[in-house]
C-alpha positions in Angstrom: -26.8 -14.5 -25.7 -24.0 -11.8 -24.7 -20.8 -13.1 -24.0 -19.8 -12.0 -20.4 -17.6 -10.0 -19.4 -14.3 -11.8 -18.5 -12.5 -10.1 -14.4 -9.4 -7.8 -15.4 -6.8 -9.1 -12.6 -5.3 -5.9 -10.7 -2.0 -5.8 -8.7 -3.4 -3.9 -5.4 -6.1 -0.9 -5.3 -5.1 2.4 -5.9 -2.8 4.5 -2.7 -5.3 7.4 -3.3 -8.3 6.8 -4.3 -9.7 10.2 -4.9 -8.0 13.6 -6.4 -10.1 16.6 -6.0 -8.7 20.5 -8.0 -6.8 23.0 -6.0 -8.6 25.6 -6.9 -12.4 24.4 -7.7 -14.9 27.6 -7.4 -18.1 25.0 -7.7 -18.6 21.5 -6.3 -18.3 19.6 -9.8 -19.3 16.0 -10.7 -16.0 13.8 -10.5 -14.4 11.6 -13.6 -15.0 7.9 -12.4 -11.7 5.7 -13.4 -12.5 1.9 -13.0 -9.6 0.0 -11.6 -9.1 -1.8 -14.8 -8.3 0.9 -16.3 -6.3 2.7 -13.3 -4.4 -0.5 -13.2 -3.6 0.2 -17.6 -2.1 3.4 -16.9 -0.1 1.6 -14.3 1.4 -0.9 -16.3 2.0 0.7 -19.1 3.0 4.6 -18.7 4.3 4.1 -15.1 6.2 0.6 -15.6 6.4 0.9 -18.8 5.0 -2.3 -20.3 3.8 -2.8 -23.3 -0.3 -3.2 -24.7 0.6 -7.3 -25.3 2.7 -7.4 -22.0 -0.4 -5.7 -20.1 -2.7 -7.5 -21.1 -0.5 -10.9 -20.2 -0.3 -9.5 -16.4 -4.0 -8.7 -16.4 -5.0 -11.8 -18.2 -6.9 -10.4 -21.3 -6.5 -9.8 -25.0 -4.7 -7.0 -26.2 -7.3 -5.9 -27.9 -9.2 -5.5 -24.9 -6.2 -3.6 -22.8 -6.4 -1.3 -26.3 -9.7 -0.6 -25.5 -9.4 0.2 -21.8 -6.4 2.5 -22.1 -7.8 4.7 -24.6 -10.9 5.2 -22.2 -8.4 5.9 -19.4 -6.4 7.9 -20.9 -9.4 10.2 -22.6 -10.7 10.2 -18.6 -7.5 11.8 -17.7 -7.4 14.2 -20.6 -11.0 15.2 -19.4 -9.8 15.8 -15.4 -6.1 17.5 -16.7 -8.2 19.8 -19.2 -11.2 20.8 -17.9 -10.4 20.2 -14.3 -12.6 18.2 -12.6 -12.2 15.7 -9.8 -11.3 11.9 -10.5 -12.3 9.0 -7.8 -10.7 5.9 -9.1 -13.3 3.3 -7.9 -15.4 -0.3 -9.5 -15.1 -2.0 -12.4 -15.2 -5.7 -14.1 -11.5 -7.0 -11.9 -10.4 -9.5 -9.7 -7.5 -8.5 -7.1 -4.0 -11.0 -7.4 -4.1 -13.3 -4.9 -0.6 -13.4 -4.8 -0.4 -17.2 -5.0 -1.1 -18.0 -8.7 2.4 -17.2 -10.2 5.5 -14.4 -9.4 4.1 -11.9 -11.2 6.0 -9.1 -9.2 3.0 -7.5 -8.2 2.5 -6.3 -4.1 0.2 -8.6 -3.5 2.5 -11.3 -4.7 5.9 -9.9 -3.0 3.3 -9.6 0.2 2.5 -13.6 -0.6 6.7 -14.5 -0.5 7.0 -12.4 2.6 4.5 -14.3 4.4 6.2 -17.5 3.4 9.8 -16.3 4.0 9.1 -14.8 7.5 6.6 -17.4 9.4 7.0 -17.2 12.6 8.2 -21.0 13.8 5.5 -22.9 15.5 5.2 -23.4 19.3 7.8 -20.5 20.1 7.1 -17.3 21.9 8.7 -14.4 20.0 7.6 -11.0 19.6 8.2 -9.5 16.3 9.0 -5.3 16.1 9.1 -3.4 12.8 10.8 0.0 12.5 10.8 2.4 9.9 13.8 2.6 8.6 17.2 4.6 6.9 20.8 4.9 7.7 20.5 3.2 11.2 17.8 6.1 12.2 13.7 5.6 12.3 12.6 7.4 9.7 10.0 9.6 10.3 7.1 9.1 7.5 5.6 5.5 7.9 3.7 5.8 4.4 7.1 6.9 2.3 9.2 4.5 4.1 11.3 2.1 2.3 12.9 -0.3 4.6 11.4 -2.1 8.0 14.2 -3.6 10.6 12.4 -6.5 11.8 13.3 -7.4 14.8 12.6 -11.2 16.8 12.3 -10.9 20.5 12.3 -13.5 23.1 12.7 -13.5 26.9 12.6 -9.2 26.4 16.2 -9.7 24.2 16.9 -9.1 20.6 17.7 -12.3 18.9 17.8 -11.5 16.0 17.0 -8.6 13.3 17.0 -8.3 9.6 16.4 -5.1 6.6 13.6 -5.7 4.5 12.7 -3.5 1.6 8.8 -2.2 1.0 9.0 -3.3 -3.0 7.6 0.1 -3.5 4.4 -0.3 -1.6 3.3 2.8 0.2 0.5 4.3 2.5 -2.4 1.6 3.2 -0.3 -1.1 1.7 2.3 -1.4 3.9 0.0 -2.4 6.5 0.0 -5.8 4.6 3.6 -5.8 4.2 3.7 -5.5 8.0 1.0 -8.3 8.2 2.9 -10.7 5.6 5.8 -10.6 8.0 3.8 -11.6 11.1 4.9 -8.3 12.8 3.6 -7.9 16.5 4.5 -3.8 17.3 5.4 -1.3 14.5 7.5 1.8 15.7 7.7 4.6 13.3 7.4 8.2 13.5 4.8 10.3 12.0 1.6 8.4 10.6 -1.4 9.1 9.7 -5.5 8.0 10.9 -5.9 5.9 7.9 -2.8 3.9 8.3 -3.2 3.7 12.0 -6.6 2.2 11.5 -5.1 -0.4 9.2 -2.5 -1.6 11.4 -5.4 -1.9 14.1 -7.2 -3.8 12.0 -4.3 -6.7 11.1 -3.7 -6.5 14.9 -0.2 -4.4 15.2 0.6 -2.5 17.8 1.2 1.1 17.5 4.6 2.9 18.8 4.5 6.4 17.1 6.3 9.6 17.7 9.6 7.9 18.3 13.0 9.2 16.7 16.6 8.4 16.6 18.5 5.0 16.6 16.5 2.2 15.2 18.4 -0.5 17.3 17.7 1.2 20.1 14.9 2.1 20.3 13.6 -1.9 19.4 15.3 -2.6 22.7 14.0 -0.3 24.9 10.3 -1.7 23.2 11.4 -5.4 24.2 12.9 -4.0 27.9 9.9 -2.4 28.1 11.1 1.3 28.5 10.1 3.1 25.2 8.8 6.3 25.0 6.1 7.0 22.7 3.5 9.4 21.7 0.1 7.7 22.0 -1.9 10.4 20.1 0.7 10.6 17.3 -0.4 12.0 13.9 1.2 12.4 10.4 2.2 16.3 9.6 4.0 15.9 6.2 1.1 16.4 3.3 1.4 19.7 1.7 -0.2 18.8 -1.4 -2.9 20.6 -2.9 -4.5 17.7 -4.9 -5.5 14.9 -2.9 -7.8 13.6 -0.6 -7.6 11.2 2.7 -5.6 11.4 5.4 -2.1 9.7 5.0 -2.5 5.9 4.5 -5.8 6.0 3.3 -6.6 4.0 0.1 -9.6 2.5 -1.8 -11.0 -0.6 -1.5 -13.9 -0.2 -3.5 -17.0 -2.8 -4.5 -16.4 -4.6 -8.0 -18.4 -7.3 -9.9 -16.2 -10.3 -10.3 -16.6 -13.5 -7.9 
């Protein structure tokens, strides 16, 4: 009887799911990279860790990560080469859970935020993220690097605090948001997939807004800020992707 297969454990899916050639004169089948071995070429030519210290992280021999980084890294030969179009989607792996041990992973960092920043039972406070840099919103939610988070009550600031994004970017940061039990997000530019994230974990949406941070969380909690309801993200210029900004995959896999 076959020995089965034993769940690769990923850090997060993928920011962009999907890359597709600039110039591509016929429609052309597209290079399928599992998340297993995405989450390889991660680890270990992004972070730079090595086969044994993969293959601690995703909880298999290193053998196996061997194995699984030489089929990724042939798959990317194959889309660099020849190019065709990659979707990065399935696969034998089971997401962190951010609760098992501080691996340093997002969904781990998301785990500590959630713990840090709970919201104190029985009390009525509002809780406003901005985008933030140098005082000033900045203006693309899914390259942002800091959220101010601010605690209202009673319509007053009492209190606000900088919190860094670990790195996480486009659809991700919707979880970040959720980990810190934030009510209202204002931000500049964003786009349809990241607004339909925040909609889904239940934060409020106050695009279109520039200048001071601080002050523009105050005129949220007065009630008196001016916002562009219909706001959209204007930034991408790249010729190789797919998905509006925030978009990322959360494909079907085969673990439990």
């Amino acid at each position: 009887m076959p020995r089965p297969k034993k769940c690769r454990r990923i850090c997060d899916y993928p920011q962009t799911p999907s890359f597709i050639p600039a110039e591509m004169p016929e429609p052309m089948d597209a290079v399928i990279l599992t998340l297993e071995e995405y989450e390889t070429i991660r680890l270990i030519d992004k972070e730079g860790l090595s086969q044994e210290q993969c293959g601690d992280f995703m909880q298999v021999a290193r053998t196996t990560v061997q194995q699984i980084y030489s089929s990724a890294r042939k798959k990317l030969a194959n889309v660099l080469v020849d190019g065709l179009p990659l979707r990065i989607e399935g696969g034998d792996y089971q997401l962190c859970n951010g609760g098992d041990r501080a691996c340093g992973c997002s969904n781990c960092y998301k785990h500590k935020l959630n713990q840090q920043y709970a919201k104190p039972k029985g009390e009525t406070i509002m809780r406003i993220a901005v985008t933030y840099e140098n005082g000033e919103i900045f203006q693309h939610f899914g390259h942002t690097e800091q959220f101010k988070v601010y605690d209202v009550e009673n319509s007053k600031i009492i209190s606000s605090e900088v919190v860094d994004t670990n790195g996480s970017g486009h659809g991700a940061l919707a979880g970040v948001l959720s980990a810190l039990h934030v009510d209202a997000l204002i931000c500049g530019g964003i786009g349809g997939g990241a607004q339909a994230a925040l909609a889904a974990a239940g934060i409020q949406l106050y695009g279109g807004v520039s200048g001071e941070a601080d002050a523009a969380a105050e005129a949220l909690a007065a009630g008196t800020l001016a916002y562009n309801p219909n706001v959209m993200c204007s930034h991408h210029g790249e010729h190789h992707h797919e998905g509006n900004c925030g978009d990322h995959g959360c494909g079907h896999h085969s673990c439990g």
